[in-house]
C-alpha positions as CSV (number, residue, x, y, z in Angstrom):
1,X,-38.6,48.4,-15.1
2,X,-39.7,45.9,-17.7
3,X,-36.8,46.7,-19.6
4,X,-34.4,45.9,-16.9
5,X,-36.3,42.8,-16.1
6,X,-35.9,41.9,-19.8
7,X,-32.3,42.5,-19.7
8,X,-32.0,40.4,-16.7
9,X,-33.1,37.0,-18.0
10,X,-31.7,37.9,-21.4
11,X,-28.5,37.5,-19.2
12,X,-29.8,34.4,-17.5
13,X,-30.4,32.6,-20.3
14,X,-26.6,33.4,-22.1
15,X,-25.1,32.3,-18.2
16,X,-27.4,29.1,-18.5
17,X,-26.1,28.3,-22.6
18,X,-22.2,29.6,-21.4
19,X,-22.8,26.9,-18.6
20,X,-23.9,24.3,-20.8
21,X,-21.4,24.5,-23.2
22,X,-18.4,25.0,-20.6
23,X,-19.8,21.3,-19.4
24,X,-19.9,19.6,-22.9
25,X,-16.8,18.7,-24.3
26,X,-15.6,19.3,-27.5
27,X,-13.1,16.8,-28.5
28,X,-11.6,15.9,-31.5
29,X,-12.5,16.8,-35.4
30,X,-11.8,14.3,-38.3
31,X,-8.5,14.5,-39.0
32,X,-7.2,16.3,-35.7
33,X,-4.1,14.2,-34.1
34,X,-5.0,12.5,-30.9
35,X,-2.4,13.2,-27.8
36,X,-1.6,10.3,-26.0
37,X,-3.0,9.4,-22.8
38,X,-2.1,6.7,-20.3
39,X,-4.7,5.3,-18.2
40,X,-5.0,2.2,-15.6
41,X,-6.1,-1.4,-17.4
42,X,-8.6,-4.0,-15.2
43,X,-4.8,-5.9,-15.0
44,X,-3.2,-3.2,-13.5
45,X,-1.2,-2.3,-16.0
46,X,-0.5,1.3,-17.4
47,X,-1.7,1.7,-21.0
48,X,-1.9,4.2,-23.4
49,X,-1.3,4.9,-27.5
50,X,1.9,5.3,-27.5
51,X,2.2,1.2,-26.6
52,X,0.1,0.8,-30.0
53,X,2.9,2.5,-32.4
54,X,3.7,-0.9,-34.3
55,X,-0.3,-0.6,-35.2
56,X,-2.0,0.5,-38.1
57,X,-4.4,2.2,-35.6
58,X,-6.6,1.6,-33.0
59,X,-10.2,1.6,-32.4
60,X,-10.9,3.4,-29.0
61,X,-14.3,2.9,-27.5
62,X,-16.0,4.1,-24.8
63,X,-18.0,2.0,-22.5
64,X,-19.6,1.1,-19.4
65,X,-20.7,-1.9,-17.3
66,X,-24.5,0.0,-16.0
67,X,-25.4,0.7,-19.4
68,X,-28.1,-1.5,-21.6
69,X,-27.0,0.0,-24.9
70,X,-22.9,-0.9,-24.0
71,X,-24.3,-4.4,-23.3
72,X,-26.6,-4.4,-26.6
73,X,-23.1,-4.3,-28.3
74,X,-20.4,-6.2,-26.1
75,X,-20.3,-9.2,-28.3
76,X,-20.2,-6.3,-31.6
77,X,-17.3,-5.0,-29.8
78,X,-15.5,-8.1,-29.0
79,X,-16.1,-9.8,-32.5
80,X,-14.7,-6.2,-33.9
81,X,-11.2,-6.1,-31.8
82,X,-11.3,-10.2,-33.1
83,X,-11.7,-9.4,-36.8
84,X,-9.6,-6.6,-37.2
85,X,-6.6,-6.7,-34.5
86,X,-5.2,-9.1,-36.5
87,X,-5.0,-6.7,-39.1
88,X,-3.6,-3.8,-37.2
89,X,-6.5,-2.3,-35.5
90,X,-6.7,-3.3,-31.8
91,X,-9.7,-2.0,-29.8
92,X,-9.0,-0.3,-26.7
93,X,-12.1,0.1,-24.1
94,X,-12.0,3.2,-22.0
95,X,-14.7,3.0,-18.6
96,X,-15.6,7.4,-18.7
97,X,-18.4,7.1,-16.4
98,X,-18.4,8.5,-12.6
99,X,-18.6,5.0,-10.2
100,X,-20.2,6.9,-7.6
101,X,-23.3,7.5,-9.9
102,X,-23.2,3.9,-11.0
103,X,-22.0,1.2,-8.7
104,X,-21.5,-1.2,-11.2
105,X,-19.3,0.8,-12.9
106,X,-16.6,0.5,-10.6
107,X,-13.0,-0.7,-11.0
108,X,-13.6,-3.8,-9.3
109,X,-16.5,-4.6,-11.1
110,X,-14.9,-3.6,-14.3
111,X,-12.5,-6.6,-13.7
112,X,-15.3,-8.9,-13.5
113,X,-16.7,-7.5,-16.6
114,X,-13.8,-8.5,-18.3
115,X,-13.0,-11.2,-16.9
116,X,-16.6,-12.7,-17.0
117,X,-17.8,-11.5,-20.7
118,X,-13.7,-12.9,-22.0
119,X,-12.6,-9.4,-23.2
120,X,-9.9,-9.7,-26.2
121,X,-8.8,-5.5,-25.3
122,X,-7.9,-3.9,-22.5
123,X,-10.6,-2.5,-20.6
124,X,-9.1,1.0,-19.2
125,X,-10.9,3.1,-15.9
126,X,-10.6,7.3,-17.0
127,X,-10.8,8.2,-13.6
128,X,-10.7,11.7,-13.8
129,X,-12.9,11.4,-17.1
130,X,-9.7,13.8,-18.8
131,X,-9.1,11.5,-21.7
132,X,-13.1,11.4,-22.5
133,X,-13.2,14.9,-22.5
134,X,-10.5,15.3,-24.4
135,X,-12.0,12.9,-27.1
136,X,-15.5,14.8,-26.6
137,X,-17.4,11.5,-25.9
138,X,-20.8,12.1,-24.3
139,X,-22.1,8.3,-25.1
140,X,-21.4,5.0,-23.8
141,X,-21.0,3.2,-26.0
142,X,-19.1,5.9,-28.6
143,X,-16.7,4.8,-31.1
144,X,-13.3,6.8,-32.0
145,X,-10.8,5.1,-35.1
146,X,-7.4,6.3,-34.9
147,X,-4.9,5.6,-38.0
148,X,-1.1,5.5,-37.4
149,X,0.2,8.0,-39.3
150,X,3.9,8.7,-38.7
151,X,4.7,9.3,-35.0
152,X,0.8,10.6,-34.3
153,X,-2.8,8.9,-34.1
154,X,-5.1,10.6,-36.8
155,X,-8.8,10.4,-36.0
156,X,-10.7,9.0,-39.2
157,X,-14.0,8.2,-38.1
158,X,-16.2,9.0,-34.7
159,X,-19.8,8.2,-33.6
160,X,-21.9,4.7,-33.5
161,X,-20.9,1.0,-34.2
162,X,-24.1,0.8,-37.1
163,X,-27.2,1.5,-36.9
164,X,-29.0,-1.0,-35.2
165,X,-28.4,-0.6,-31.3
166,X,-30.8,-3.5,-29.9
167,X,-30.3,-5.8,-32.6
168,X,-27.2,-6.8,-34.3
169,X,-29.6,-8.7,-37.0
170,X,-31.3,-5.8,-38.1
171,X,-27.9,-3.8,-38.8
172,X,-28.1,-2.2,-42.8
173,X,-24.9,0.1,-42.3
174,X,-21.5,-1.1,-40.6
175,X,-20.6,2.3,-39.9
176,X,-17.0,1.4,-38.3
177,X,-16.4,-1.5,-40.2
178,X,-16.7,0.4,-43.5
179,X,-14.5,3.2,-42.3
180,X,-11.6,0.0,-41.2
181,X,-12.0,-1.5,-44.4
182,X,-11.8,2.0,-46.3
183,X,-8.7,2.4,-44.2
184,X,-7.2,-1.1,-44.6
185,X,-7.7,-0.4,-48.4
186,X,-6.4,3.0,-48.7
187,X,-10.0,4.0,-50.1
188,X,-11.5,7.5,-48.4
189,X,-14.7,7.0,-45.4
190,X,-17.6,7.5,-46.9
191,X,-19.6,8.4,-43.5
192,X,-16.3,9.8,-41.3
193,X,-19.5,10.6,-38.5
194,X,-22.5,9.7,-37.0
195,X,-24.3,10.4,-34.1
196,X,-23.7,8.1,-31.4
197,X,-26.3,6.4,-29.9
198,X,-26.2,4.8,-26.1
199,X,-26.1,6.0,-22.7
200,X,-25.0,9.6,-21.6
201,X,-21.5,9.6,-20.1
202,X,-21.9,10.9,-16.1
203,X,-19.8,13.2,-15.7
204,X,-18.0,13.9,-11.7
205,X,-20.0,17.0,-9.9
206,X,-23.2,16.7,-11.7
């Protein structure tokens, strides 16, 4: 009997883990090409990285209106897409979190987001959270830099902005800025990952 019982939660626990993972996405590696993806912009328009092919790349970030940490680095973000669009690295802000669990995170209030905080980038709603998954984001905010390489995206760096969430004074390491101007300078990333620090994403159904 107390083998059977053993046996039984032995199973348990591997359904629990199979669960877990089966709910954590597991994205992109360094290097991996990035498919393209349209999604709907806080203009209305459809957008996606294929319109980005006259870029050097594109710095894809993952946000969200509810959370403190995606505020802590709005102005990072916008100062980032000011600096370096120019130089062919636009960011592009993707919204990955269920609206239903956070009101504020809705489309409409998205717009005033935007509109209100003077966005440079597009600010794009996943709505079925495919294009987050498909990236393996699980923060808000999460950084991914994608390098034009031919007729693909190349991802070259993934995780935080730097390492100073709360305060922007306080930063010692400019984790994507360093991996741009590596890039920019056809030098290799030092630090291609890092562990991102923010918000967890809320995913639909749980």
């Amino acid at each position: 009997m107390k083998k059977i019982m053993r046996v039984s939660v032995l199973v348990g626990l591997v359904g629990m883990a199979v669960t877990g993972w089966a709910q954590t996405p597991k994205g992109y590696a360094i290097g991996d090409a990035v498919a393209d993806f349209r999604l709907t912009n806080v203009d209305g328009r459809s957008l996606g990285l294929a319109d980005y092919r006259a870029n050097k790349g594109v710095i894809v970030v993952f946000l969200s209106n509810h959370c403190p940490f995606s505020k802590a680095y709005e102005d990072r973000v916008i100062a980032l897409d000011r600096r370096y669009a120019a130089q062919g690295y636009a960011v592009l802000a993707i919204q990955p979190n269920d609206p239903a669990a956070y009101e504020e995170d809705s489309f409409e209030n998205m717009k005033a987001r935007a509109r209100d905080r003077g966005y440079s980038f597009p600010y794009l709603t996943d709505d079925n959270q495919a294009v987050a998954r498909a990236f393996g984001a699980t923060r808000t905010p999460q950084v991914f830099v994608l390098k034009h390489s031919g007729e693909r995206f190349v991802l070259e760096y993934s995780g935080t902005l730097d390492d100073s969430p709360q305060d922007a004074g306080s930063v010692q390491h400019h984790y994507v800025e360093d991996a741009l101007n590596a890039l920019l300078a056809n030098r290799p990333i030092v630090t291609t990952t890092t562990k991102p620090i923010g918000c967890g994403i809320k995913w639909r159904g749980n």
